[in-house]
VOTIRO-649905 format. One record per residue (C-alpha): y, z, x. Coordinates in steps of 0.5 Angstrom, whole numbers, plus 500, padded with zeros to 3 digits. Layout:
N
YZX;...
end
This chain:
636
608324776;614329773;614333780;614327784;622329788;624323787;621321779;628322776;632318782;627312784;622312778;629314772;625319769;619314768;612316767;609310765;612302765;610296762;613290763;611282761;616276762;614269760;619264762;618258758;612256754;612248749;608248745;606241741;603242734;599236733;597237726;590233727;589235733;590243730;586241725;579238728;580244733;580248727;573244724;570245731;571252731;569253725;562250726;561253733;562260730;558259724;552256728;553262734;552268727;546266725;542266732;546273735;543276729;535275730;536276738;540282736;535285732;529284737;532286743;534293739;526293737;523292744;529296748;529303743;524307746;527305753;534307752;532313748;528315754;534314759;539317754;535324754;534324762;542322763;543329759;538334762;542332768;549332766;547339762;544342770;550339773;555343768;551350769;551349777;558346778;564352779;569351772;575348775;582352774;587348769;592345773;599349770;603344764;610342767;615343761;618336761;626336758;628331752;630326757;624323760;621317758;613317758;612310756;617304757;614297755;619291755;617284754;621277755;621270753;626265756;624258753;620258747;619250744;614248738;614240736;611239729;609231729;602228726;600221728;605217725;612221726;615227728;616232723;622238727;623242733;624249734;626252741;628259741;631262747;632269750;627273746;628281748;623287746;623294748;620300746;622307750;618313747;621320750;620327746;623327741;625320739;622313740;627307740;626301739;630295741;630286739;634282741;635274740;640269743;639262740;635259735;635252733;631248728;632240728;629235724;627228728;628224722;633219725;637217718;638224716;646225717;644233718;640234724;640241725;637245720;637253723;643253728;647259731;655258731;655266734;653269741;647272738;642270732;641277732;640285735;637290733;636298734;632303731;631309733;625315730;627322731;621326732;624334730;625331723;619336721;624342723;625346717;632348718;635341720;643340720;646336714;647331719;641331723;637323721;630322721;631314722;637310724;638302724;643299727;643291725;648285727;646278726;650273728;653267724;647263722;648255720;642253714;643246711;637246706;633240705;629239699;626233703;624237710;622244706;617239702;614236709;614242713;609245707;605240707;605240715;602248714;598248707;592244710;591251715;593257710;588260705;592262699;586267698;588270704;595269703;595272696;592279698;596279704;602279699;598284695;597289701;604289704;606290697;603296696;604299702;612297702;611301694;607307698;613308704;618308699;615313695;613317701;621317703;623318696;618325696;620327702;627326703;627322709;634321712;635314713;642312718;644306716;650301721;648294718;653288720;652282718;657276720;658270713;651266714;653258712;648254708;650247707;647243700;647236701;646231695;641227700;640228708;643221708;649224703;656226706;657229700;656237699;657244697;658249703;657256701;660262706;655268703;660273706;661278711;657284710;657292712;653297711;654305712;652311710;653319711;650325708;654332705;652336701;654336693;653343689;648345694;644339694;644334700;647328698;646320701;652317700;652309702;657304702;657297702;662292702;661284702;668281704;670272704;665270700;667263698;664256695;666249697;665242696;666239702;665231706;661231713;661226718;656223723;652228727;654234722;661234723;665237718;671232716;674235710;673242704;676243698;676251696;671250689;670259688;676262693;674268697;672275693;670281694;666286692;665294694;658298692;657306692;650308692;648316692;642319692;639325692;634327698;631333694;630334687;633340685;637344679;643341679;645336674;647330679;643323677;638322682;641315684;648313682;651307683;659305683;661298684;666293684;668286684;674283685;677277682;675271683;678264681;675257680;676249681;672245678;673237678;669232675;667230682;664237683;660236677;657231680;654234686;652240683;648236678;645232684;643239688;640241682;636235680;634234687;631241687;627240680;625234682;620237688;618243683;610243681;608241687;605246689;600249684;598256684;593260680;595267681;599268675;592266670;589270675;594277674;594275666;586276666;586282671;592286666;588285659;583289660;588293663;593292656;587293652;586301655;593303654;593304647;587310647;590313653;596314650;594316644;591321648;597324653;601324646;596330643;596333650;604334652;607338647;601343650;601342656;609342657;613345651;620345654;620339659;627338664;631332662;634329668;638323669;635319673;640313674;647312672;651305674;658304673;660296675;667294673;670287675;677286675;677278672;675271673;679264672;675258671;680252673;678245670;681239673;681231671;682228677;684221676;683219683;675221684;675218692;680225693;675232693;684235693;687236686;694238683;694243679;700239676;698233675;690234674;690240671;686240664;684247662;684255665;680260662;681267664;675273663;679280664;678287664;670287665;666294665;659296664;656304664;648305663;646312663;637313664;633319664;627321664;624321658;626313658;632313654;637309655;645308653;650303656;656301653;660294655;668292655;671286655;679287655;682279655;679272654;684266653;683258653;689254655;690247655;693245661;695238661;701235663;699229658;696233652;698230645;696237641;702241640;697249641;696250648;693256646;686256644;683263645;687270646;687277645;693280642;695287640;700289634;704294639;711296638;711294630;708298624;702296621;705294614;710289618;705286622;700285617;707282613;709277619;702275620;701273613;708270613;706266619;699264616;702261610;707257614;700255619;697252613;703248611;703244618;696243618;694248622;700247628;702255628;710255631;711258639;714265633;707266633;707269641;714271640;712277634;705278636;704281643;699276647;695281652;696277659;691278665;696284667;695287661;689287660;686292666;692297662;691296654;688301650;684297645;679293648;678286645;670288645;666294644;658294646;655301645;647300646;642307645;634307646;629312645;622312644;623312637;629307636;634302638;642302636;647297637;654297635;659292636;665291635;671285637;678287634;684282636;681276638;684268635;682262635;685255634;680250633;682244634;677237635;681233640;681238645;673240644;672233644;675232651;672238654;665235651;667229655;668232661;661236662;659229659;661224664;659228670;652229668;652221666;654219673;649223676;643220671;647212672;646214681;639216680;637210676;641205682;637209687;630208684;632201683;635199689;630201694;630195697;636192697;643197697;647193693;653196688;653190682;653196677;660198674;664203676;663208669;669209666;672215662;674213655;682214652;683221650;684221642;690221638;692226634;692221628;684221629;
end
């Protein structure tokens, strides 16, 4: 009771509390058991329906003239009663203030432990500890809080050198705070008034994928799931997701965003008895946003920032230790600007406009690494089409009739706009901006294949180098579309300490900067002419006299190596493309060593292969090492 003296100091200005507590609870999953529960249950209820029907039916026939004599005495009473009985006076309503909590429900698990086993192994174990759950409903907000301290998903398969599927390397897997205000139906709300709010932190998650473990776990699962139940499933949460982002979008809802997300760790191992592996750290992520007003429009203005994000190839040891990683994409970076509009109005703002970029990034490659990430690869499509679906012959049936309709409905809205809707309003619906600064793919040919280290110096083979990327796209409401693409640089060096061929540079960008047109065009004549002389050798006065743009230079040179404009309307399309200041060297020595290094390491992983289905019984190494043939002399 609110009036109650001591509601506010015993009580905490609570009217109404629930709280459940579990301490712990195991759970062994027997997949025939589960199954033979499944068929008994199944039977029992199909032979108890058709009894409950025709005993129903009668009972209703014989009992319908008593229940309706009953029924009309009880209400003769009751209407003598209200006309004898006095009207009671309604007890005054207190005007509570915003701080009291009409409902707070909160709920508890200490220990949940789930063993998946059949009659001839046992498949995983799952223990989840600490799961927290509250919901406190005041007057004008709702707030809903999760919290969970440990997860961790094992594989009981004793071989296996990864253990631990799912761990958590942080304090908490995740918490989670979403707050509902209930003034959001007030018309004069400030600009900084919210609607919702979520606050997300997840902890830092260690994922090794298995193709192996995910194939048994769904075949664990697939005898007690109906894909007919799971498709229209899928179906329904779909179509409400798509109403519940259209009802945000009509009614400008305004949704407070504070997500951080600490970088999650996936291991991709060869095998689970492979201590060679990829280990991607996915980053870590932030996202904020905060509303203003721009020309008299409010404006939701989201940032997210994505930072440490890096791939590695990397050895582990007994118990998933990690023993040593060799860095393959060096950590990057990228920053996005999302603004969207929350009410449509008169002025000419995009309805959704979004601004990013990424930062420059680099890659080492090896011949080594080749070989892991064709054998993750061939791994994974070896276990595709297990699983057959019939969904898509099912959703191609359902859309021709569709399809088929579409032609006379559209030949009929083509007669009745320009009627309806004369001067339409044009407006922008989506403008993209997206720049990235660069991207260097390093190769290198390592002549000791036992070492995942390289040297640049040493083992260096080729350096490609992509610079001055950006991307615009404009669409608008009457679906058209233009875009337009720069690129500002590509070059292609040969790096090797050894190499026989006396042109390093392969492919470049240059500009004529400094010089009129007529001279260069002289000079270039000039130097062409001495190139044929040579055999195709062009002298280092080549990049002497034409300026070679260099990754510096790219983000700043005014002519780009290549220009793409795209326009699309109902009636057209137009592509326009121009490339100016691009050369290339050809040279056959060089594309028959690049040819060779892709070659060896998808060879290596078709000879593993072979040696793993052909010594199932037996682990023997009577297969010779393969062996890189000598480079080609230039003679040749």
């Amino acid at each position: 009771d609110p009036g109650c003296p001591e509601f506010r100091s015993r009580f905490g200005s609570t009217e109404q509390a629930l709280e459940v507590e579990f301490s712990t609870l195991t759970v062994v999953m027997h997949k025939e058991s589960f199954l033979d529960l499944k068929h008994f249950s199944n039977k029992f209820l199909t032979s108890l329906s058709p009894k409950t029907d025709k005993g129903g039916e009668k009972g209703n026939r014989g009992k319908t003239r008593e229940e309706e004599e009953t029924s009309t005495k009880r209400k003769t009473e009751t209407e003598n009663t209200e006309d004898t009985e006095p009207e009671k006076e309604e007890s005054p309503t207190l005007a509570l203030p915003t701080n009291v909590v009409s409902m707070n429900a909160a709920a508890r698990l200490g220990n949940l432990g789930i063993q998946l086993c059949d009659n001839y192994h046992n498949l995983a174990q799952i223990n989840i500890k600490g799961l927290e759950s509250n919901v406190i409903q005041m007057r004008r907000k709702t707030v809903v809080r999760a919290r969970l301290e440990d997860l961790l998903v094992q594989d009981s398969a004793q071989s296996t050198l990864y253990p631990r599927i799912l761990c958590i390397e942080d304090e908490d897997v995740f918490s989670i705070k979403f707050v509902a205000y209930h003034q959001a139906s007030e018309a004069a709300s400030p600009v900084g008034a919210m609607d919702y709010h979520c606050t997300l932190r997840l902890g830092r998650l260690q994922l090794v994928y298995l193709p192996k473990f995910v194939m048994n776990v769904t075949d664990f699962f697939s005898p007690f799931s109906a894909p007919a139940v799971a498709t229209q499933a899928v179906d329904t949460a779909q179509s409400l997701l798509q109403q519940q982002v259209k009802e945000v979008e009509n009614r400008g809802h305004r949704v407070g965003l504070h997500i951080d997300v600490q970088a999650p760790v996936v291991i991709l191992p060869e095998t689970c008895t492979s201590p060679d592996a990829l280990l991607a750290r996915l980053g870590d992520l932030n996202i904020r946003n905060s509303f203003a007003v721009e020309e008299k429009v409010p404006v939701d203005k989201i940032v997210v920032n994505l930072s440490s994000m890096q791939v590695s190839r990397a050895k582990f040891g007994d118990q998933q230790t990690l023993s040593a990683q060799r860095l393959l994409l060096e950590p990057v970076g990228l920053h996005v600007e999302v603004w969207r509009l929350l009410h449509v109005g008169g002025s000419g703002l995009p309805q959704v406009s979004i601004s990013g970029k990424l930062e420059n990034f680099k890659i080492h490659l090896g011949q080594p690494d080749l070989k892991t990430i064709f054998a993750i690869l061939s791994a994974g499509e070896s276990d595709e089409g297990i699983v057959e679906v019939d969904t898509p012959e099912q959703q191609e049936q359902e859309e021709a009739p569709e399809g088929n309709g579409d032609g006379p409905q559209k030949s009929g809205t083509q007669e009745v706009s320009p009627r309806t809707a004369p001067n339409p309003i044009i407006r922008t619906k989506l403008t993209l901006k997206f720049d990235m600064d660069g991207m260097d793919l390093i190769l290198y040919k390592a002549n000791n294949t036992e070492s995942i280290f390289y040297s640049l110096d040493q083992d260096g083979f080729s350096h490609f180098q992509l610079h001055g990327i950006s991307l615009d796209a404009e669409t608008r409401d009457n679906n058209t579309l233009e875009a337009r693409f720069l690129l500002q640089m590509v070059m292609l060096d040969d790096i090797r300490p050894k190499s026989p061929l006396a042109i390093k540079k392969m492919i470049y960008h240059y500009n004529k900067q400094g010089t009129s047109n007529d001279t260069s065009t002289q000079i270039q004549a000039e130097e062409d002419i001495a190139a044929d002389k040579e055999n195709g050798n062009v002298p280092t006065s080549v990049l002497t006299t034409l300026d070679v743009v260099d990754a510096a230079s790219a983000l700043t040179s005014h002519k780009p190596l290549v220009r793409m404009t795209y326009k699309q309307d109902e009636a057209s399309q137009d592509l326009d493309l121009s490339m100016e200041g691009l050369r290339i060297n050809l040279c056959i020595p060089y594309l028959l060593a690049v040819a060779e290094f892709f070659a060896v390491g998808s060879t290596r992983q078709e000879e593993g292969n072979v040696e793993r289905s052909s010594s199932s019984g037996a682990r023997g190494e009577s297969t010779p090492a393969v062996t890189s043939p000598p480079p080609t002399p230039p003679s040749q």
